[in-house]
C-alpha positions as CSV (number, residue, x, y, z in Angstrom):
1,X,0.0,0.0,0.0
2,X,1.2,3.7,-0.7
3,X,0.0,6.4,1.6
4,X,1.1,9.8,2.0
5,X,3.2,12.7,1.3
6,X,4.9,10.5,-1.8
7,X,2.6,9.3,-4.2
8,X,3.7,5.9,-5.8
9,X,2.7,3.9,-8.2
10,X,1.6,0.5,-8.5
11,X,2.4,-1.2,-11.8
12,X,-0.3,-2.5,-13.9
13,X,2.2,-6.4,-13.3
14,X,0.2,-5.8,-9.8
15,X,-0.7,-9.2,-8.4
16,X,-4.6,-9.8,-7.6
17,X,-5.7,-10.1,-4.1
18,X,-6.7,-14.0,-3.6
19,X,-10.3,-13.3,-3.0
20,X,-10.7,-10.5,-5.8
21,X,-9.6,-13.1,-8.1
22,X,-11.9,-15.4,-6.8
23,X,-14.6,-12.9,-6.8
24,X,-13.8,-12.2,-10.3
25,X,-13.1,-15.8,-11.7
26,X,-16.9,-16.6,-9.9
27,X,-18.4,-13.5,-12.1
28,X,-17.2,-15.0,-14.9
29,X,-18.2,-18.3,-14.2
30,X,-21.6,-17.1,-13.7
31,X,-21.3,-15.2,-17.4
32,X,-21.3,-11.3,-16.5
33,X,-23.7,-9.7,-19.1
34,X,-22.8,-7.1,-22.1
35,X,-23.6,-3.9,-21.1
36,X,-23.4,-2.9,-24.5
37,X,-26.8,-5.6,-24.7
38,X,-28.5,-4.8,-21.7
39,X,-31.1,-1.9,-20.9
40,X,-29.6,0.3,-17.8
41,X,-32.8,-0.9,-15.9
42,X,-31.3,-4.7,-15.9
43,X,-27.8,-3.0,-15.1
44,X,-28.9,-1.7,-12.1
45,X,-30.4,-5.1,-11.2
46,X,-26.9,-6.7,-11.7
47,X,-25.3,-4.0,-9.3
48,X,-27.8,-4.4,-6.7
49,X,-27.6,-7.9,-6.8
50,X,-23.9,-8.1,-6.9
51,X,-24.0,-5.8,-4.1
52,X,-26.4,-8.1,-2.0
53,X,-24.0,-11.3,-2.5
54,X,-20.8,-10.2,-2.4
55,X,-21.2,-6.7,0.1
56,X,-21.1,-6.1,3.5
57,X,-23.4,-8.3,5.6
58,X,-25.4,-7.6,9.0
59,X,-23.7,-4.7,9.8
60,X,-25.3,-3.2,12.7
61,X,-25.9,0.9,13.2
62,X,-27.0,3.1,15.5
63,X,-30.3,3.9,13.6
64,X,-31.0,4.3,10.2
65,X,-34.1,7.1,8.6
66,X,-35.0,7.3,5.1
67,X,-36.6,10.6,3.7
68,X,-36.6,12.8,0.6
69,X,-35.1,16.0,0.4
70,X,-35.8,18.6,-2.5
71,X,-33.9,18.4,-5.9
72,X,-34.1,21.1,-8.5
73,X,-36.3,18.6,-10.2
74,X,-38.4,17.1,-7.8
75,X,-38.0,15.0,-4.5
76,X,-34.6,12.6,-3.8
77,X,-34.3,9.8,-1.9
78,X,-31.8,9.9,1.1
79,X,-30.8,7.5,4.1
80,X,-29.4,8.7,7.2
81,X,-26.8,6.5,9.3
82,X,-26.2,7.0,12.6
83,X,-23.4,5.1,14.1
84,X,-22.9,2.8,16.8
85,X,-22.4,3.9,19.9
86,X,-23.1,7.7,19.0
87,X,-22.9,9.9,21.8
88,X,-25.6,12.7,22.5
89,X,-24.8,15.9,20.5
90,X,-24.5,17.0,16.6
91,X,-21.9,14.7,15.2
92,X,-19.4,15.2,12.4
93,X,-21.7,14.6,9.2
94,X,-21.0,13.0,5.7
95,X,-22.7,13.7,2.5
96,X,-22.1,10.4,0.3
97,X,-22.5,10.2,-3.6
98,X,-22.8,6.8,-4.4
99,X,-21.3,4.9,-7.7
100,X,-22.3,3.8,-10.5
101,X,-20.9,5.7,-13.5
102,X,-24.1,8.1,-13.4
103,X,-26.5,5.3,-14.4
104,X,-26.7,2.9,-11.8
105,X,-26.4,2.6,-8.2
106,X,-29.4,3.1,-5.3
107,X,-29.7,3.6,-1.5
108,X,-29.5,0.0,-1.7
109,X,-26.6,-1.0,-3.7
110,X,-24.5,0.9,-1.3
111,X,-26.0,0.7,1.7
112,X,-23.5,-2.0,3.5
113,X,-20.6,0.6,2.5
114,X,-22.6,3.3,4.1
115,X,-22.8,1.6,7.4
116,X,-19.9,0.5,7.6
117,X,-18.2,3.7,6.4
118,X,-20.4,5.4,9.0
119,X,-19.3,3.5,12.2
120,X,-15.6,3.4,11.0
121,X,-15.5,7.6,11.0
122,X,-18.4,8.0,14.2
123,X,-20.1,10.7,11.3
124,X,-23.5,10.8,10.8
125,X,-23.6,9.9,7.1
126,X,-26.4,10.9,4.5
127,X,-26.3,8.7,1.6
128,X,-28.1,10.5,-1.5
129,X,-29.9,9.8,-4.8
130,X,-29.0,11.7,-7.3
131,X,-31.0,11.6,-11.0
132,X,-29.7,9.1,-13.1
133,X,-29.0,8.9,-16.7
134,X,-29.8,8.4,-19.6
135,X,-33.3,9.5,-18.3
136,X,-31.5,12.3,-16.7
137,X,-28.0,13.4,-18.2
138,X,-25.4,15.7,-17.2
139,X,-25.6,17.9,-15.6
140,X,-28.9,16.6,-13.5
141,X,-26.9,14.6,-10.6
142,X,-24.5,17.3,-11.0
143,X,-27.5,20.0,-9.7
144,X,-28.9,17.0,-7.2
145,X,-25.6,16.8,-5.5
146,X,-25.2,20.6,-4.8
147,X,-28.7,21.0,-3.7
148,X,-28.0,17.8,-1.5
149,X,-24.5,19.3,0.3
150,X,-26.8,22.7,0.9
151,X,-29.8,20.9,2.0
152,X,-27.9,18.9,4.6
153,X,-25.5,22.1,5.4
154,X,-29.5,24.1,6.3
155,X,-31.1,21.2,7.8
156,X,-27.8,20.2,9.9
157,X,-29.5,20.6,13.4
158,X,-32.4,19.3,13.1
159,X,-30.2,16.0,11.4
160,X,-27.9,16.0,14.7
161,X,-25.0,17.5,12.2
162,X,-22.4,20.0,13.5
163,X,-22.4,21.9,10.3
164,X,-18.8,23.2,10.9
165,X,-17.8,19.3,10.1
166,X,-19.6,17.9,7.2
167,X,-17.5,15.8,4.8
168,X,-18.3,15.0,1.1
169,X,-17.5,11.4,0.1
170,X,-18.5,8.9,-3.0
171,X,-17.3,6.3,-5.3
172,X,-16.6,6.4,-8.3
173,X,-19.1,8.7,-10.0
174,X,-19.6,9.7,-6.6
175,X,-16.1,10.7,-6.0
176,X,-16.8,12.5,-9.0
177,X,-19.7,14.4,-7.8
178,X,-17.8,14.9,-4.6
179,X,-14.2,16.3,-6.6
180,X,-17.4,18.7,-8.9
181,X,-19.4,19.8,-5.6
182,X,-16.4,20.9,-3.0
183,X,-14.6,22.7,-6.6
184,X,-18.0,24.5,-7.3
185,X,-19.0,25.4,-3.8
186,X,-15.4,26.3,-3.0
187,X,-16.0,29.4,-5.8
188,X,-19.6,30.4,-4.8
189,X,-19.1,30.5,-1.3
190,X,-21.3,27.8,-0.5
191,X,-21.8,26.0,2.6
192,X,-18.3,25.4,4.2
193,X,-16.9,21.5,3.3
194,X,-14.6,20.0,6.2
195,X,-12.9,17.4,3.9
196,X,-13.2,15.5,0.7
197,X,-13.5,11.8,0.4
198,X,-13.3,10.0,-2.8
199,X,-12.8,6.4,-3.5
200,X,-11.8,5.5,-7.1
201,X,-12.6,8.4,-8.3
202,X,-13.8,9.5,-11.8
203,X,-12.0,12.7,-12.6
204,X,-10.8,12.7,-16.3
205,X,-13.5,12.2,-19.2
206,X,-10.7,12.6,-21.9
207,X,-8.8,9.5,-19.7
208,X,-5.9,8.0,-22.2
209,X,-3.9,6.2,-19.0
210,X,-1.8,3.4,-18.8
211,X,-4.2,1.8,-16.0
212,X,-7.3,2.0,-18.8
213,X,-5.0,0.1,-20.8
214,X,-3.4,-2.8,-18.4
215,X,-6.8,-3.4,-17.1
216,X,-9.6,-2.4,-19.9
217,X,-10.7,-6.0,-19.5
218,X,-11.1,-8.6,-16.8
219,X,-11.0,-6.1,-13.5
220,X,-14.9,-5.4,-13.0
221,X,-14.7,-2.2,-14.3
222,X,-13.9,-2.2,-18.1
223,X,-13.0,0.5,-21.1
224,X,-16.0,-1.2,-22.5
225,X,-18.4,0.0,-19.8
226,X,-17.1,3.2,-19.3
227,X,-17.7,4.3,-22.8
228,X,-21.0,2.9,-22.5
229,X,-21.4,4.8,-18.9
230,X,-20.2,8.3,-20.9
231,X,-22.4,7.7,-24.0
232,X,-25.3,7.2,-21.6
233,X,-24.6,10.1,-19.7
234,X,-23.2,13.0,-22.0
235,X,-25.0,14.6,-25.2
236,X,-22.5,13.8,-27.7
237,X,-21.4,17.3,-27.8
238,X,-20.5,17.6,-24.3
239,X,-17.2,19.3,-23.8
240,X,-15.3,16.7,-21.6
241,X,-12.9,19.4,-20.2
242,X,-15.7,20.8,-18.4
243,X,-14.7,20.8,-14.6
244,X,-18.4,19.7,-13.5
245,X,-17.5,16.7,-16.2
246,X,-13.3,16.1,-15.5
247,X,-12.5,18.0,-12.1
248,X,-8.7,17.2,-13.4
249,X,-8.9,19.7,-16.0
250,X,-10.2,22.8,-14.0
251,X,-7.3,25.8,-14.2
252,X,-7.7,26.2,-10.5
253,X,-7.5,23.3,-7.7
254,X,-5.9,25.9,-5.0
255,X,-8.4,26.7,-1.8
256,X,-10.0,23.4,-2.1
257,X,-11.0,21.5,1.5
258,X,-8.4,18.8,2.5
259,X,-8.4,15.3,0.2
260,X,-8.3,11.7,1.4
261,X,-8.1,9.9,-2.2
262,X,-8.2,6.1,-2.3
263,X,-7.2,3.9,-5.5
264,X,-7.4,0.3,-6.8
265,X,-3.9,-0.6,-8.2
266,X,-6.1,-3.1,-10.4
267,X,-8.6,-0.3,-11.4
268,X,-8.8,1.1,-14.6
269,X,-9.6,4.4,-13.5
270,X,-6.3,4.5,-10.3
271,X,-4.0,6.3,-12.7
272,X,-6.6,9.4,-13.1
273,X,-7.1,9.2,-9.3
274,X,-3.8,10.0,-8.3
275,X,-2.9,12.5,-11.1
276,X,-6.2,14.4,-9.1
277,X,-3.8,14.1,-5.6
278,X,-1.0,14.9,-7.6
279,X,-2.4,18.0,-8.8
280,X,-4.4,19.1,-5.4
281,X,-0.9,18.7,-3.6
282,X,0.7,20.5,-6.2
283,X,-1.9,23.3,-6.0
284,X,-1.2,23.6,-2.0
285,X,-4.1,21.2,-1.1
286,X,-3.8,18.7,2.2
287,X,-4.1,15.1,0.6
288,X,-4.0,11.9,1.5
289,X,-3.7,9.3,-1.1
290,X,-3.5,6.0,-0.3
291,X,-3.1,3.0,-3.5
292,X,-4.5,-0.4,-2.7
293,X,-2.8,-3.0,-3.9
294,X,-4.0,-6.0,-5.4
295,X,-7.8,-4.2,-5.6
296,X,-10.4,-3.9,-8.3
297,X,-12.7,-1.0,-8.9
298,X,-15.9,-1.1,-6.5
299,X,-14.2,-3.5,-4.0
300,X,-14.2,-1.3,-0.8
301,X,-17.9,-2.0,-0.7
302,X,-17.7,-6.4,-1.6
303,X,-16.7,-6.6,2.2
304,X,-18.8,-10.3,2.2
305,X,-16.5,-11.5,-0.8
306,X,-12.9,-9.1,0.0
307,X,-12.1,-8.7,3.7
308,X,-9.6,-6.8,2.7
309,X,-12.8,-4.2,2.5
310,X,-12.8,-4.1,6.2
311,X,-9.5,-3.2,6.8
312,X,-9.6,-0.6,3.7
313,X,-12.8,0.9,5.0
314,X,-12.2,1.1,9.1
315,X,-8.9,2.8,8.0
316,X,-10.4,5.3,5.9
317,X,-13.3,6.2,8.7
318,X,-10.3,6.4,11.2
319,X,-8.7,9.1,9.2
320,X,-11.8,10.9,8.7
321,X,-12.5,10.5,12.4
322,X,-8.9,11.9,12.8
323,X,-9.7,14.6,10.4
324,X,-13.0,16.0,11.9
325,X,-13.8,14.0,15.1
């Protein structure tokens, strides 16, 4: 593992974790469908289902609450976590964007990485639907996910948030919307972000990386699906420079909040993770980045098939906990 001040790589010769290659040898047993044949309704199936065999099982809370909040567009879903063995009193909050390159992903699909995620920092976390695509394309989650952060930011008592402590964290797409919301709120003066938590990130639209080439197929995540994710969720004349689409390309990263960015050294997207910490540091920002070798894309929330997840995620929520706690 690589943590810290020095940023190192991890070659794309990186060998597989024993149960990520069982996981994945056991997905391609069971013959993993064609996104490029599938309507995004049966994707999202396939995630949820994945994410009910192989995630994080019976993990026990302090109390969970579902509600909606308002969107620009009409009413999204949320879920509040509280963690075990909160004490009385506003807690350090987290606004969490889950993954699912813009199309897929639910409440559901990440809801064992939310509890856990939420007892390893002590934050209350608010996990957050955003619109997805294709019946809702950029910039729609984009919009959600602001309106979310200030939503939580205004309703912060009343959630049992110190609003002086809120963190934005997500996954993938949701470390995208994370990297988009504390750049844009940074400029308008929004409400005030502690920290900035993104796992895997997606951060480059352009991306022409070595780790989308060692691992465009056979690692979960392939160049295949992403194209199919971006063509789903960008008019084809988007401008992929645009900072709300590739927070990597914005001309100005100084000011931001404080990063903890995690990467899978078997992920195709790890290479435009870390050129995000790379550039952050460079532009006088506190990170943390931390590779993980021998990981796939997706696998800090497979804790029932990686335990590896476990250790990944309490680490991460102790840093956080250090961070804000």
């Amino acid at each position: 593992m690589c943590k810290g001040e020095q940023l190192m790589d991890t070659g794309p010769d990186a060998v597989l974790d024993p149960h990520v290659k069982a996981l994945l040898a056991m997905l391609g047993a069971a013959g993993r469908p064609d996104l490029q044949k599938v309507t995004p309704n049966d994707a999202r199936h396939g995630l949820r289902a994945l994410a009910q065999a192989a995630g994080f099982q019976n993990v026990q809370t302090g109390g969970i609450e579902d509600g909606e909040l308002p969107g620009p567009a009409g009413p999204l879903p949320y879920r509040i976590y509280t963690p075990a063995g909160a004490a009385d009193g506003p807690l350090p909050g987290i606004v969490y964007f889950h993954g699912g390159g813009f199309v897929l992903g639910c409440l559901d699909s990440h809801d064992g990485l939310c509890r856990q995620l939420a007892n390893a920092s002590g934050c209350r976390l608010v996990s957050v639907c955003y619109r997805l695509a294709p019946e809702h394309r950029f910039p729609a989650a984009v919009e959600d996910a602001i309106a979310a952060l200030g939503w939580v930011s205004g309703e912060a008592a009343r959630l049992g948030i110190d609003p002086q402590r809120i963190v934005v964290a997500g996954d993938s797409a949701g470390g995208n919307l994370a990297a988009v919301v504390s750049q844009l709120v940074s400029r308008t003066g929004g409400p005030k972000i502690a920290l900035q938590v993104l796992f895997c990130p997606a951060t480059d639209g352009v991306r022409d990386t070595e780790s989308l080439r060692a691992f465009a197929e056979g690692y979960l995540l392939e160049a295949e699906g992403i194209r199919w994710f971006s063509e789903h969720t960008y008019h084809p004349d988007a401008d992929l420079r645009d900072p709300r689409i590739s927070p990597l390309h914005a001309a100005d990263l100084s000011g931001l909040p404080p990063a903890h960015i995690h990467t899978a050294a078997c992920d195709p997207l790890r290479d435009e993770g870390k050129a995000y910490a790379d550039r952050l540091q460079q532009s006088g920002v506190e990170v943390s980045y931390t590779c993980h070798d021998g990981m796939i894309h997706y696998f800090y929330a497979l804790g029932g098939a990686i335990p590896y997840a476990h250790t990944a995620i309490e680490q991460a929520g102790a840093a956080i906990r250090q961070a804000v706690g």
